[in-house]
C-alpha positions as CSV (number, residue, x, y, z in Angstrom):
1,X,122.5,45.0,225.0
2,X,123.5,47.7,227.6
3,X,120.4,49.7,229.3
4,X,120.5,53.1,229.6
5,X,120.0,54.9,233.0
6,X,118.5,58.4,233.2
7,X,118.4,61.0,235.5
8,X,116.4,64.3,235.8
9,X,118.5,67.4,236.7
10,X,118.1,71.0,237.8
11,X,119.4,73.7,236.1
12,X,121.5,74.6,239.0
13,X,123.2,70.7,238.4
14,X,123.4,71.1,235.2
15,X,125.7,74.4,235.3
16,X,129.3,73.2,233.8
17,X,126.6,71.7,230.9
18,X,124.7,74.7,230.9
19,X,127.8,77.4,230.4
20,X,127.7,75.8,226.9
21,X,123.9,76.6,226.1
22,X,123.6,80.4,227.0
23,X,120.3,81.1,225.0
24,X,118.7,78.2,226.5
25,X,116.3,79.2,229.0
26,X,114.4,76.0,230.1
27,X,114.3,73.6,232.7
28,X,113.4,70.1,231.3
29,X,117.3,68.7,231.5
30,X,118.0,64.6,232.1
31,X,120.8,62.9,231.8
32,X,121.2,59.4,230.1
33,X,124.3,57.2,231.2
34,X,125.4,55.0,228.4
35,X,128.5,53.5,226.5
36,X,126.8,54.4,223.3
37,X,124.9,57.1,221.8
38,X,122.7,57.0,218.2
39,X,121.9,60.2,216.3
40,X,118.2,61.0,215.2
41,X,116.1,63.5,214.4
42,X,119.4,65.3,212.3
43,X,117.0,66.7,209.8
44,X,113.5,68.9,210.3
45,X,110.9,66.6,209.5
46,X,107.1,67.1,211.0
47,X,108.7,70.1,213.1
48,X,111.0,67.6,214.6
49,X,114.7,68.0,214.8
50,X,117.6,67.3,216.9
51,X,121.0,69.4,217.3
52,X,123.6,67.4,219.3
53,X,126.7,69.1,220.9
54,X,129.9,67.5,221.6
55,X,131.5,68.5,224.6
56,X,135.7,67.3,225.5
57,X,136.9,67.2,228.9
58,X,139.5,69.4,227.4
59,X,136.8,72.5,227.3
60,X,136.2,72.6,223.4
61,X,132.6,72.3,222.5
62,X,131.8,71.3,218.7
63,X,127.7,71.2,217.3
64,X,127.6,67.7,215.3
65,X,127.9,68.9,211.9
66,X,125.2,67.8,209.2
67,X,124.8,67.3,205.7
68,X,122.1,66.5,203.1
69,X,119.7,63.8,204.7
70,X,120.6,61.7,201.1
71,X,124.3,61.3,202.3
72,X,123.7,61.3,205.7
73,X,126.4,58.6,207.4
74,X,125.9,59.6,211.0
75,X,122.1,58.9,211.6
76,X,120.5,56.1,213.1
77,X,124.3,54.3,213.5
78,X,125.1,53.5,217.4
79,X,128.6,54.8,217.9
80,X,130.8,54.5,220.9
81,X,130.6,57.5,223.8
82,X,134.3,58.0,224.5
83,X,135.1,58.5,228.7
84,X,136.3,62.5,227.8
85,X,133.6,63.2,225.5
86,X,129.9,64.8,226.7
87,X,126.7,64.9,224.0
88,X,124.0,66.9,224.8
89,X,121.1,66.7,222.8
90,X,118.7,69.7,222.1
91,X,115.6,68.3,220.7
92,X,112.4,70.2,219.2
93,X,109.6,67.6,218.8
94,X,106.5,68.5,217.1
95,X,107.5,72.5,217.1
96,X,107.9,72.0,221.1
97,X,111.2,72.6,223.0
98,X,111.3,69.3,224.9
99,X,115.0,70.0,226.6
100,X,118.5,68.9,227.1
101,X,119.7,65.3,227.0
102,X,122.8,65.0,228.2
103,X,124.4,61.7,227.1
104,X,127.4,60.7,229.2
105,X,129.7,57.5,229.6
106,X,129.0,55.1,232.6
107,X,133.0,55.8,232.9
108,X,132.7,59.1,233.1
109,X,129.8,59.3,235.5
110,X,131.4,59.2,238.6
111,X,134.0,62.3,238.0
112,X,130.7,64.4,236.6
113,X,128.8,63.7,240.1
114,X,131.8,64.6,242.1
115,X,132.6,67.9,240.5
116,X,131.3,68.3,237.2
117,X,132.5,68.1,234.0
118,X,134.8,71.2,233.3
């Protein structure tokens, strides 16, 4: 089992992300460095619920679509994090804006810190 590795980040670090996210307005942003990423949270339950953005290094940005929570395939199943692929997740826990997570492949890592992804 691979660990993850997290990093906080400022908004100003976070701009080729942020471009994506113009309404967001806060500052709680980390970034978590992993080969694979599992959906949660796809549904509002208990004023919980997570929207997750999919980012390509070719610029097209795509919200993870969702359907009923009966015939939900997506949640709770680890799936690979391609190298030209970004997932941010925007979470609400509890009612409470608790930020971005911005899920990127170890792979992919060392291009983001050296320019950013575009």
């Amino acid at each position: 089992m691979s660990q993850m590795k997290t990093i906080k980040m400022t908004r100003k670090q976070a701009t080729s992300i942020l471009k994506y996210f113009p309404d967001y307005r806060g500052r709680k942003i980390k970034v978590e460095i992993t080969p694979t990423i599992t959906l949660w949270d796809l549904y509002w339950s208990g004023g919980t619920r997570a929207e997750y953005t999919i980012l390509r290094s070719d610029g097209t940005c795509k919200v993870v679509p969702t359907h009923d929570p009966w015939s939900e395939r997506k949640e709770g199943v680890p799936l690979p994090l391609p190298d030209n692929v970004v997932v941010v997740r925007h979470l609400i826990s509890c009612g409470k804006d608790t930020g971005l997570t911005i899920y990127v492949n170890p792979n992919l890592m060392p291009k983001w810190l050296e320019g950013g992804v575009e």
